[in-house]
N, C-alpha and C positions, 0 to 999 in steps of 0.2 A: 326610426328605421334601423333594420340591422342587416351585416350581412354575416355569411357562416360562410369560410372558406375551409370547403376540404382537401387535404393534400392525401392521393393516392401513394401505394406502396414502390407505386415507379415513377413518381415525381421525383426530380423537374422533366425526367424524358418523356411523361403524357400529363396534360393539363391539368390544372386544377379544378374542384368542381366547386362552384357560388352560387351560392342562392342568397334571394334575399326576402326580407319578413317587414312588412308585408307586403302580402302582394297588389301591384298594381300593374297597367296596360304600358308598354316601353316596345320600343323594337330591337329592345337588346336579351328582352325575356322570353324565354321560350314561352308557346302558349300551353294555356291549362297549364304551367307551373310556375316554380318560382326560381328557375335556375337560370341565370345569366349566361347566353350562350353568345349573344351577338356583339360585344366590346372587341373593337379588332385586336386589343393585346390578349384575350384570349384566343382570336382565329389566328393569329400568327404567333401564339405561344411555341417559343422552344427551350431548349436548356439552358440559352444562356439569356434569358426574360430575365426582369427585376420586377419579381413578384409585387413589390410595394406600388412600382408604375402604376404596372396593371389597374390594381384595387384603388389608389387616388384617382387613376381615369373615371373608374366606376364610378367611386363618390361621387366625385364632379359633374357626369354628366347627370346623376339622378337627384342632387341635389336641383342640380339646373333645372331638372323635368317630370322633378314630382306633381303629381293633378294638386291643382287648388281645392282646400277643403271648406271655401267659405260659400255657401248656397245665396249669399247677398252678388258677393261679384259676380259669380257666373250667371247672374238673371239681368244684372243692370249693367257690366260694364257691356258696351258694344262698339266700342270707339274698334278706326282701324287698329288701333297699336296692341289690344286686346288680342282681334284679330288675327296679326300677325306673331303673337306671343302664340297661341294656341298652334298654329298652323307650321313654327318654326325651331326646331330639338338644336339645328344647328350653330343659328345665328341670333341667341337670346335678347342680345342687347339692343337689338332692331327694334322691339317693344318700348323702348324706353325714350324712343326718338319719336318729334314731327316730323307729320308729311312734310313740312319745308324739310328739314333732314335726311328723312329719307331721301327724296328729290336733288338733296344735292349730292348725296352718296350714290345714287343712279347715273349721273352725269356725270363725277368724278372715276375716272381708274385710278387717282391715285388713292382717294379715300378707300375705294372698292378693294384693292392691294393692300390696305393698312390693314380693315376689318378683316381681310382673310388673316393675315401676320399677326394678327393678334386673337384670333380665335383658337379658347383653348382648344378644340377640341381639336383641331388641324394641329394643334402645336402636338400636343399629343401622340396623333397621330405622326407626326416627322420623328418623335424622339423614337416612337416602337421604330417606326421606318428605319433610323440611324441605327439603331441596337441592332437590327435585324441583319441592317450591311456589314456592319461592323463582327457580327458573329460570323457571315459570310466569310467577310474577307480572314477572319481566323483560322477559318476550317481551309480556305485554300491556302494559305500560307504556311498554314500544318501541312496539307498534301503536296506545298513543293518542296518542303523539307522531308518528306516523305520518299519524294523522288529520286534522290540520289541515292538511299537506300536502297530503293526498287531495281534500280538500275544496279547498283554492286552485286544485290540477289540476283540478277539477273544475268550477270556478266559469268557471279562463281557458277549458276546453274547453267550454262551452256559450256564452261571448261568443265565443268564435270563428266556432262553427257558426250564430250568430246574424250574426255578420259575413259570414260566406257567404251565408248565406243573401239578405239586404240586398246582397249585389253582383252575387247571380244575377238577382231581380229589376230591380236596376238595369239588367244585361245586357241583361236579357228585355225592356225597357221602350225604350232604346237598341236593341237590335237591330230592333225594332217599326220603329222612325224613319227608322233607313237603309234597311231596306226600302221604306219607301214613296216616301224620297227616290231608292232605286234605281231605281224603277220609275217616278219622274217623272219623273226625269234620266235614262231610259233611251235611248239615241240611235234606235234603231227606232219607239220610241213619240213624241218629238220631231219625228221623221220621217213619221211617222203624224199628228200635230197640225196639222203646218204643210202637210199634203197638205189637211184638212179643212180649215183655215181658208182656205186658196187658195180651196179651192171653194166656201166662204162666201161671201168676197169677189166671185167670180166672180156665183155668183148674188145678191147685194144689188146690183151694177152689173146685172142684169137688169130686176130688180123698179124700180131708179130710172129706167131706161129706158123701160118701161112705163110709168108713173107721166107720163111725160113725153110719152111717145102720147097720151095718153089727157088732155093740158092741165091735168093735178095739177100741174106743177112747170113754173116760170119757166124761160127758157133760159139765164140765168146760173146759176141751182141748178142745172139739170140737169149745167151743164157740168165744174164743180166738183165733185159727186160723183161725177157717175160716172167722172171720169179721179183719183178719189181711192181710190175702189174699185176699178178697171183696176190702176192702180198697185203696190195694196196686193195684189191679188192675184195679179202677176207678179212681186211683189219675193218672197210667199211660195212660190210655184211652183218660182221658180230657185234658194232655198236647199232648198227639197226634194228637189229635185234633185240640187243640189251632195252634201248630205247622203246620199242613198242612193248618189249613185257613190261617195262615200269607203267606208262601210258595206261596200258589194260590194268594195271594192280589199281591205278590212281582213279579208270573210270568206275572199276567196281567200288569204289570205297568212296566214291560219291555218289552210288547211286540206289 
């Protein structure tokens, strides 16, 4: 008997594939072929399996349960312990005992507890089992050393997003500022200012006039304000001026 163990291109991360030559009837075979699907170290294959286990499992149990090839035994022997060789993959050695033995193994639990503690195939089975915990308790022991990582990521990504957050408002608080400086430094609106205050000026040189009809106001005051007011409201006039021909020069020559 032989077996073929293939290792895929993503082995150890997906199982192995076994088959074995030749073929015979097992509950470990799939049917209609020769591939070994049922060996629990293959249904609980992981990455950190010891391949060798595995395949000594295999061995052993098929060694154990290979069919007999002699056409003499299988016609004459018919004893129970025949019997129970045929009928038992598990508990091999049960064959090899009398019904007095048996019998005392039935009524004993402590014998009942030996034969299982000593049945490889349970043994076996506890080592995949051990391996299995044992990989377990690996991967979690990674993911609490993991943890404290997580946690620092976790700590710098929320001062971050709080550092953002504090630059947006500052943005938002600074963008408020240049706004209103835009729009008081705005040259049309300056040009707008200095149009109304001309014409402020313009009319308080009315009102002092007035004032001066009417013998409110000395002719020395008179004189003095209102060529202060005149003044102030031709110096604003002709920068209003100046300002909107520039204004017109700048919108034609963007447009």
């Amino acid at each position: 008997m032989s077996l073929n163990i293939v290792l895929g291109p993503e082995f150890p991360n997906e199982k192995p594939a076994i088959f074995v030559n030749p073929v015979f009837t097992h509950p470990w075979i799939a049917e209609n072929t020769n591939q070994v699907v049922g060996a629990p170290g293959l249904i609980n294959f992981t990455p950190h399996s010891d391949l060798g286990r595995v395949v000594q499992a295999i061995i052993r149990e098929f060694q154990r349960s290979i069919p007999m090839t002699s056409h003499e035994d299988k016609s004459t022997d018919s004893s129970p312990q025949s019997n129970l060789s045929s009928q038992s993959l598990m508990f091999p050695d049960l064959s090899e005992l009398s019904i007095d033995e048996l019998q005392e193994i039935l009524e004993n639990p402590d014998l009942q507890d030996k034969l299982i503690e000593t049945n490889p195939q349970l043994i076996e089975l506890d080592l995949e089992t051990e391996e299995l915990m044992n990989s377990i308790e690996e991967i979690a022991q990674d993911n609490i050393a993991k943890q404290q990582m997580l946690d620092d990521l976790k700590t710098e990504v929320i001062d971050r997003i709080s550092t953002i957050v504090q630059m947006k408002m500052n943005y938002e608080e600074l963008n408020k500022k240049h706004q209103k400086l835009a729009e008081m430094y705005d040259p049309h609106r300056i040009r707008d200012c200095l149009k109304e205050s001309a014409l402020k000026a313009d009319e308080d040189a009315e009102v002092i006039a007035e004032q001066f009809l009417l013998g409110n106001i000395p002719v020395e005051s008179f004189i003095a304000k209102f060529a202060e007011k005149r003044a102030l409201g031709q110096a604003r006039r002709a920068r209003e001026e100046r300002l909107a021909h520039q204004l017109a020069q700048l919108d034609k020559a963007t447009t």
